[in-house]
N, C-alpha and C positions, 0 to 999 in steps of 0.2 A: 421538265415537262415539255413536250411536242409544241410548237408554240410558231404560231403566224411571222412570217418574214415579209418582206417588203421592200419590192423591188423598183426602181422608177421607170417606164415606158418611155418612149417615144417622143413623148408628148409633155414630157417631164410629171404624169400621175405616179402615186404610188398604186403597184397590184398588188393583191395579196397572194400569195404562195401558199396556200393551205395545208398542212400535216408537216411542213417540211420541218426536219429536223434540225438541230441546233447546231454552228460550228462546234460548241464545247461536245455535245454529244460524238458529233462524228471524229473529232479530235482525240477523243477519249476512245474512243474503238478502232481506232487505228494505233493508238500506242499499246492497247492490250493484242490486238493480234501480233504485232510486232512484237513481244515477249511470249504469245504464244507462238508464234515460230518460232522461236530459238528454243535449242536443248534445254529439255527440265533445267530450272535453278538458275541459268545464265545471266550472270547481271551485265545490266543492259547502260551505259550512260545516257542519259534523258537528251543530249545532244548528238548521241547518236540516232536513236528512234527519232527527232526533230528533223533531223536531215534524212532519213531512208524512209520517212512517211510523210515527207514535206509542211510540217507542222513550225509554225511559229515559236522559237524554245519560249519566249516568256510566256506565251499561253499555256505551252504546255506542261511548263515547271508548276502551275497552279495545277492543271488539270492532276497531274500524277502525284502531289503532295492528299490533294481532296482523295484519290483512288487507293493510295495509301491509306487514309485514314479509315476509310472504310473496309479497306483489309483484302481488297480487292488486288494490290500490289503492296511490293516490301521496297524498302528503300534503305540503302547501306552505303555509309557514307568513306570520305577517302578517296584520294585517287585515282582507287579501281575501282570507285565506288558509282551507284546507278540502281536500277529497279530489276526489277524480277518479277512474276508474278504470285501473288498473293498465298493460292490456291492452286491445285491441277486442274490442265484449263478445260478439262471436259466438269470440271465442279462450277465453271463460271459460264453464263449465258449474258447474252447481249441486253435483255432485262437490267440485270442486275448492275451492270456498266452503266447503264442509260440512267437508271433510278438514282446509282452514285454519283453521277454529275451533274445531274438536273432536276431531281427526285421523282414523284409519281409520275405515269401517263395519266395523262385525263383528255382524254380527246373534247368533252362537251362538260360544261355544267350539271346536268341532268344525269351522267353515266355516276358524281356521288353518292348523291340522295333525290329522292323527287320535290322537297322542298327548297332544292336550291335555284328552281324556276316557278316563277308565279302559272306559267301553262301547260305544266306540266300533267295535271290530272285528266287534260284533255289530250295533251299533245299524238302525235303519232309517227313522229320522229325518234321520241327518248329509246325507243326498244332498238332501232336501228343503231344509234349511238352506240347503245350500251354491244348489240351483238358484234360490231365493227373493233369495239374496242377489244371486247374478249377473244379475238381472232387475231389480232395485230398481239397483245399480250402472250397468246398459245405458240403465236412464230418466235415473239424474242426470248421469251422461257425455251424455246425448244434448241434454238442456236446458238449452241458453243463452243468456245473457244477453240476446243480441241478441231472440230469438224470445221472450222475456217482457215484455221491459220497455215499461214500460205511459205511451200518451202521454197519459193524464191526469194525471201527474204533471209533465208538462212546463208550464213558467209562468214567471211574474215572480221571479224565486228571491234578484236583488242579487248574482248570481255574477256572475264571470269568466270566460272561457274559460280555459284552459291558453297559448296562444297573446297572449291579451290580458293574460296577468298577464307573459308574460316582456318583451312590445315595451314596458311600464311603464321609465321612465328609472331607470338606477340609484339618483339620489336619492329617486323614487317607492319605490323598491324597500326601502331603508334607512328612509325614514322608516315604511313599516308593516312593518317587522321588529319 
């Protein structure tokens, strides 16, 4: 969820940063473009996308287990082993990223139901809420993967593909288990 930040001033207050998005969030969409640029299949080790997206590895070993799980990335273990993504990355949008790691957007109470504010039946903010949110939802449903991912990240990485980790012989296989 989109969620208030809190920064201290000057003056030692806290301000609020309003819509600003989550480390986990932004964390999580830098390790998917980062497998979106690489060639279909490529498995990636989670220490490398940590170090070429500047990402903290223990955050991000959580980050990409959670993005696994939801099917968003595959994760294969060994050696040569690391992430790939999920899905073909024009099938995955910044949505769907976002929702996986932090779950709904909900910009306002009110964009729910209208009885999740007592002022609601009067209010004349909830319709702006609601239109804001439907217009921030229409951008991250529309931006994917495919249409971002950036080929300067593409290079020498010491990965695999997906394809060349499975044609590895069984014994290849078990000794980097």
């Amino acid at each position: 969820m989109l969620r208030l930040w809190r920064a201290s001033d000057n003056l030692g207050f806290d301000m609020q940063h309003p819509l600003q998005i989550s480390r986990k969030i932004e964390y999580g969409l830098r390790a998917m473009l980062f497998m979106a640029s690489q060639p279909a299949g490529t498995v990636v080790s989670f220490r490398e996308i940590a170090r070429r997206m500047n990402v903290p590895e223990t955050f991000l070993s959580k980050i990409l287990k959670t993005l696994a799980k939801q099917g968003l990335a595959v994760s294969s273990r060994g050696s040569h082993g690391g992430y790939t993504l999920g899905r073909p990355a024009s099938k995955i949008s910044f949505l769907e990223v976002i929702e996986a790691v932090e779950g709904p957007i909900q910009l306002n109470v009110c964009t729910e139901s209208h009885s999740a504010c007592s002022l609601s039946f009067g209010c004349t903010m909830s319709s702006v809420w609601r239109t804001g949110q439907e217009k921030m939802l229409e951008v991250f449903r529309a931006a994917t993967l495919d249409k971002l991912a950036m080929p300067s990240l593409r290079g020498p990485l010491g990965a695999l593909t997906l394809t060349q980790l499975v044609a590895r012989s069984p014994h290849e296989q078990m000794r980097d288990a």
